[in-house]
C-alpha positions as CSV (number, residue, x, y, z in Angstrom):
1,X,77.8,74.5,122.7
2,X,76.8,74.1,126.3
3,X,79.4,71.3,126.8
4,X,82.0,73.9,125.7
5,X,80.8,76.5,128.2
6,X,80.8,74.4,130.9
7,X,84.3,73.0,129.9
8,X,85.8,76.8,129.5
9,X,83.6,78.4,132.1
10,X,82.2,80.9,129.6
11,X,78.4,82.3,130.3
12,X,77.8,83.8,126.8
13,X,79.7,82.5,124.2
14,X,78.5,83.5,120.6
15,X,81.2,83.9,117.8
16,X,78.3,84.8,115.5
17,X,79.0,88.6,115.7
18,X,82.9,88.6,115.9
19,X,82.5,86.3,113.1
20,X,80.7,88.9,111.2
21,X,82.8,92.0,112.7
22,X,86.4,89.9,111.3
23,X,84.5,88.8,107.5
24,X,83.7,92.9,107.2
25,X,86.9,94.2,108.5
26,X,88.9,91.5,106.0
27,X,86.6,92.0,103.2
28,X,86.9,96.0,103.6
29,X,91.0,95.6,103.7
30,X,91.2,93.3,100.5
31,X,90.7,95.7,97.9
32,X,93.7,98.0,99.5
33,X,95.8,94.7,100.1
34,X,94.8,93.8,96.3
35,X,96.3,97.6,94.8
36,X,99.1,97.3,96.8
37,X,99.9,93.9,95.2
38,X,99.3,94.8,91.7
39,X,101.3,97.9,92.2
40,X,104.2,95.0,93.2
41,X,104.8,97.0,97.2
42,X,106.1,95.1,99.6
43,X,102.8,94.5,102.1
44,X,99.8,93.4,99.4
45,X,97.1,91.0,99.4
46,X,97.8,88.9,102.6
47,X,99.2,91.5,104.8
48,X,96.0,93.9,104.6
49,X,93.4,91.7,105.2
50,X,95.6,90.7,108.1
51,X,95.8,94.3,110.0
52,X,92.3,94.9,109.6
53,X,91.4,91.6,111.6
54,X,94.1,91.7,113.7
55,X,92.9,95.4,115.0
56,X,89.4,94.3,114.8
57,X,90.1,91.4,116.9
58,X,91.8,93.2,119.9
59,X,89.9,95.7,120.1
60,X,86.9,92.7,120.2
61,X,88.7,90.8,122.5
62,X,89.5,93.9,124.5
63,X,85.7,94.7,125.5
64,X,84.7,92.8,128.1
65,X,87.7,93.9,130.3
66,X,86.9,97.3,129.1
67,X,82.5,97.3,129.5
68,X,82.0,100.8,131.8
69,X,85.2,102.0,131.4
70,X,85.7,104.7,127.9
71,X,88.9,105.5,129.0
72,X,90.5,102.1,129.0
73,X,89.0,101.3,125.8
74,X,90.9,104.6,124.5
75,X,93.9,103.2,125.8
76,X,93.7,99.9,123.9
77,X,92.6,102.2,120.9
78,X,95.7,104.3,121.4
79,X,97.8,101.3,121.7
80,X,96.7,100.2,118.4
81,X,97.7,103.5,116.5
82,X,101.5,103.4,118.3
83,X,101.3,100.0,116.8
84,X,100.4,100.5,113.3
85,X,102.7,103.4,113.1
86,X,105.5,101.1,114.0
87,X,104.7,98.6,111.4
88,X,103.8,101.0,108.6
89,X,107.0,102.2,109.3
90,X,108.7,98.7,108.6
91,X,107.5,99.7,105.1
92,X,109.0,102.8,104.0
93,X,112.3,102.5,102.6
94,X,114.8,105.7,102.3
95,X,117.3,105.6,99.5
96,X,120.4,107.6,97.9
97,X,117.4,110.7,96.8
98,X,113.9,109.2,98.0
99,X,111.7,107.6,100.1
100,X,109.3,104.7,99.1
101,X,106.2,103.1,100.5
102,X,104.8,105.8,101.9
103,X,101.8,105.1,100.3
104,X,101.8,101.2,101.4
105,X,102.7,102.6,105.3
106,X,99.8,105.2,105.4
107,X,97.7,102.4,103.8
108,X,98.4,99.8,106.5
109,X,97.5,102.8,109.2
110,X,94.4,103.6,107.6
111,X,93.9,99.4,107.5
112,X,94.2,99.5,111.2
113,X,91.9,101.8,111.7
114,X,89.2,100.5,109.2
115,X,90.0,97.2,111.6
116,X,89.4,99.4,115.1
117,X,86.7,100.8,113.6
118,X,84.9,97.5,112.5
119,X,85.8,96.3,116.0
120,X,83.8,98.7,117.8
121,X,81.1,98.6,115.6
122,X,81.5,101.7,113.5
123,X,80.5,100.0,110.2
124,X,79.8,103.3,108.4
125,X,83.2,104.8,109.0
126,X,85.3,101.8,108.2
127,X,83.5,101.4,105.1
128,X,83.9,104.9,104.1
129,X,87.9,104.8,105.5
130,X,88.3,101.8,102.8
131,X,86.9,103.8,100.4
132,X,88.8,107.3,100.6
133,X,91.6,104.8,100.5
134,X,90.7,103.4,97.8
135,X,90.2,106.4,95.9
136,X,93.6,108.0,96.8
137,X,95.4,105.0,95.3
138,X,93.7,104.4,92.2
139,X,92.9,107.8,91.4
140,X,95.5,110.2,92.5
141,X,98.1,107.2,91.0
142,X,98.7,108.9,87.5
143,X,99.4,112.2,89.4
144,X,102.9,110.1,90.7
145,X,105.9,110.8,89.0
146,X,107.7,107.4,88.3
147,X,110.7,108.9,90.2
148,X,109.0,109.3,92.8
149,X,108.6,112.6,93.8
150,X,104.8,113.0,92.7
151,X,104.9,116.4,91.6
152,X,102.4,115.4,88.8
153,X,105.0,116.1,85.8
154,X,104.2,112.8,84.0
155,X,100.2,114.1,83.5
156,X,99.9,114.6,79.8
């Protein structure tokens, strides 16, 4: 470890706790990427886990340029939501009469977020982000009409 300091020129260098920060944020992601995949939408298992350690990790890598200053940090944060907009929006698709992959585009959003939030060390909220989530999906799913316009005229 020391020889890679001296080689790089980097006083601390622990991966211990990014290590940790990335397994949370990809574990907390996986069960959304996993619905999404059963439910055969175009981002699932792979893409999920991905935003959520992608966000986690810029926001990481973002904080020692950042220490002392809040308002830069909100600017990387910011960044980050433009960005996840953009490619949630790479998932909805509009047809002849509807629009699909709402869901799958306000899921990678809130996977973003879960990732940010991991990222600067708000454990509590991504875990409870991944599970309102999770909730939404699996239990308002039966409310979805199979046209797609989830007025809730299939209950019964």
């Amino acid at each position: 470890m020391e020889i890679f300091q001296q080689i790089f020129g980097l006083g601390d260098f622990n991966i211990v706790p990014h290590a940790v920060a990335l397994a949370v944020a990809y574990l907390l992601a996986l069960p959304i990427g996993w619905n999404r995949e059963r439910e055969e939408r175009s981002a699932g298992l792979r893409t999920f886990p991905l935003v959520a350690i992608a966000t986690c990790g810029l926001i990481q890598a973002a904080e020692p340029i950042t220490e002392g200053n809040p308002e830069a940090m909100a600017r990387i944060v910011e960044g980050l939501i433009t960005g996840m907009g953009f490619i949630g929006g790479g998932a909805i698709l509009r047809l002849k009469d509807s629009v699909k992959g709402t869901a799958t585009a306000a899921s990678l959003w809130v996977t973003g977020a879960i990732g940010a939030s991991v990222g600067l060390g708000s454990y509590d909220v991504a875990f409870m982000l991944s599970i309102a989530t999770l909730a939404t999906l699996w239990i308002m799913s039966p409310f979805k009409r199979k046209d797609g316009h989830g007025d809730g005229s299939n209950i019964g």
